[in-house]
C-alpha positions in Angstrom: -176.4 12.7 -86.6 -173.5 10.8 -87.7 -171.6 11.9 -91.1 -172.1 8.6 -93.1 -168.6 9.6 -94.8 -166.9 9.4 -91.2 -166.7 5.6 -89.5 -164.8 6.3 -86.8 -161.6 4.0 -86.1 -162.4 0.8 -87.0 -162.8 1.5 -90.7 -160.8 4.0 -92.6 -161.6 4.5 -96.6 -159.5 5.9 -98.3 -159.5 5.7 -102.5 -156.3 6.5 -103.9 -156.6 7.0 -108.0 -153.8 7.6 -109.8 -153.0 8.6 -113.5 -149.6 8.9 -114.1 -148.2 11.8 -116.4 -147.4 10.2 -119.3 -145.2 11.9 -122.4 -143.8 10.2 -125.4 -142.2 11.2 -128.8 -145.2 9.7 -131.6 -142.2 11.7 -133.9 -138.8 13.0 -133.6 -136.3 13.5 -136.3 -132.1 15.1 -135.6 -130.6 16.4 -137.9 -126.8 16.7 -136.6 -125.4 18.5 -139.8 -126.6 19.8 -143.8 -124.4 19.0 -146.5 -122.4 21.7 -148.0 -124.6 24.1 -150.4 -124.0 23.0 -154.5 -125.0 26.7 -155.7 -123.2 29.8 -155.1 -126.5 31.0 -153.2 -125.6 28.9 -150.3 -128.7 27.4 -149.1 -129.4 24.2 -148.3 -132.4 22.6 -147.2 -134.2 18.9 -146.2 -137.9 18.5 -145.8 -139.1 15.5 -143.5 -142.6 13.9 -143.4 -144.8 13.4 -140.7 -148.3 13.6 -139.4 -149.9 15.6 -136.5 -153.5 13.9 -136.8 -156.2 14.8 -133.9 -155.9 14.9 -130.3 -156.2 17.8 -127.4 -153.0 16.8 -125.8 -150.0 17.1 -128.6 -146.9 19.8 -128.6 -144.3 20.1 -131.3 -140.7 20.9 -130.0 -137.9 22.3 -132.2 -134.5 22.2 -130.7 -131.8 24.4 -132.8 -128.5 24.4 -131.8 -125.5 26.2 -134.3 -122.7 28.4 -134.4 -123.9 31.7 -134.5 -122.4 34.0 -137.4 -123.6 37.5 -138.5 -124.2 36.4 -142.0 -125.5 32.9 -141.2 -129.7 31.2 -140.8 -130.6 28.3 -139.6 -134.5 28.0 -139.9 -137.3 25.3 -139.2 -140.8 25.1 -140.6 -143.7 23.3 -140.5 -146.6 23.6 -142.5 -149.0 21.9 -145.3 -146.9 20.6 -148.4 -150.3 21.7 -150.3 -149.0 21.3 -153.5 -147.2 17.7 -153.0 -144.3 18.0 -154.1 -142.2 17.3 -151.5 -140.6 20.4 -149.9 -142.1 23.0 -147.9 -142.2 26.5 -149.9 -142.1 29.3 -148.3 -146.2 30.2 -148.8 -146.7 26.5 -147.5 -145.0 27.0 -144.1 -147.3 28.0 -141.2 -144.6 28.5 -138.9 -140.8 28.9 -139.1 -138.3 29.4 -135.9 -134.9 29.5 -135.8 -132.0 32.2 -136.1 -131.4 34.7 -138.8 -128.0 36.7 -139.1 -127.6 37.3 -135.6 -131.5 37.4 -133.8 -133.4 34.6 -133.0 -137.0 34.4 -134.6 -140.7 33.0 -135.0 -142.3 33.8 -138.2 -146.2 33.3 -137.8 -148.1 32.7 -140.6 -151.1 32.7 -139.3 -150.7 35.6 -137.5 -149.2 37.3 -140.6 -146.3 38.2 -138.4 -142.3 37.8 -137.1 -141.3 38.4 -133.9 -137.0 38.7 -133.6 -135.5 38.4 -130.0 -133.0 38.0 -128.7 -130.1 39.6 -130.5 -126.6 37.9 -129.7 -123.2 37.7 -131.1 -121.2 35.1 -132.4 -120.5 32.0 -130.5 -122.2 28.5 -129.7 -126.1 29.0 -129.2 -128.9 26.6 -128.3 -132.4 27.7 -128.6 -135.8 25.3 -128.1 -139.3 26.6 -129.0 -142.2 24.5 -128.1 -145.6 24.8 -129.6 -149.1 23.8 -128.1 -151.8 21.8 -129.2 -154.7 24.9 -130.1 -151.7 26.2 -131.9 -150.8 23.2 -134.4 -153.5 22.2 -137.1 -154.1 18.6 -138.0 -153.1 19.2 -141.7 -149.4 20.0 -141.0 -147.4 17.1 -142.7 -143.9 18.5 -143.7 -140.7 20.3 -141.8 -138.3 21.9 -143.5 -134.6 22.4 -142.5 -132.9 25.3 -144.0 -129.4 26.3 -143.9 -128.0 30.1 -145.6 -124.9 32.3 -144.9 -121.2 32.4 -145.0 -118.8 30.5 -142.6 -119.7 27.6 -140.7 -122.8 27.4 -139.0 -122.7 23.3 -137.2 -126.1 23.1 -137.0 -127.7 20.5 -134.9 -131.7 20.6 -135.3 -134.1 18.3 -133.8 -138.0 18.4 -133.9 -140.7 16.1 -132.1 -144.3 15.7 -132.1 -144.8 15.1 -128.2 -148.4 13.6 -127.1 -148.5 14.2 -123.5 -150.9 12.5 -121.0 -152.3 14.0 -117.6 -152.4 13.5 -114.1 -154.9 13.1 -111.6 -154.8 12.2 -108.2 -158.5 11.7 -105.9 -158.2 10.7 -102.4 
């Protein structure tokens, strides 16, 4: 008995189906530099709005980029602005990365927790930590830049909500 899936030489199926992969920014924000600190405590800060809504295939990327100092931070978080206000506070972020006074970190709300790694001296560093979709919750609407510490730090920050399609090739 013949295969019906097999005619032979005269016809030849074949069913190509392609999906390409498929990633675009639905949000991305720079920010190339903080403005110089107007208290004696240093820090400086900038919260930016957004919204991370539904969907299975979505990633945030943070991008931090600085001159490295013993004494200097240079942080990014993400969280619920619950109270409306208008900057992220410190109980309202549910995730902060970025480097503090020499080690590179990921502070974890969730998971009550932060991880440091990565020690490293002074010099020109560039870092980029990427989270995944079962990580991010639909409510997060605010990121907060934060700048602390002596010297100069010229930060360079960037962060993007990346929805990213699939691929899927049937022959």
């Amino acid at each position: 008995m013949r295969n019906p899936f097999i005619i032979g030489s005269m016809l030849k199926l074949s069913v190509l189906l392609r999906f390409a992969a498929l990633s675009f920014h639905s949000y991305s924000t720079e920010v190339l530099s903080l403005p110089p600190p107007e208290f004696a405590d240093t820090e400086v800060s900038t919260n930016f709005t957004f919204a991370v809504g539904e969907g299975s295939n979505r990633r945030l990327v943070f991008t931090v980029e600085l001159v490295a100092t013993p004494t200097n931070n240079v942080e990014i978080a993400v969280g619920c602005d619950a109270d409306e206000d208008g900057s992220l506070s410190l109980d309202e972020a549910a995730l902060t990365v970025g480097y503090d006074c020499g080690e590179w970190m990921v502070r974890s709300a969730v998971k009550n927790s932060v991880t440091y790694f990565d020690a490293v001296d002074s010099g020109n560093f560039r870092r980029t930590y990427e989270v995944r979709s079962r990580s991010i919750d639909p409510s997060w609407n605010l990121v907060k830049v934060t700048r602390r510490g002596l010297g100069v730090s010229s930060e360079n920050v960037s962060f993007s909500l990346v929805e990213s399609g699939f691929g899927l090739t049937i022959r």
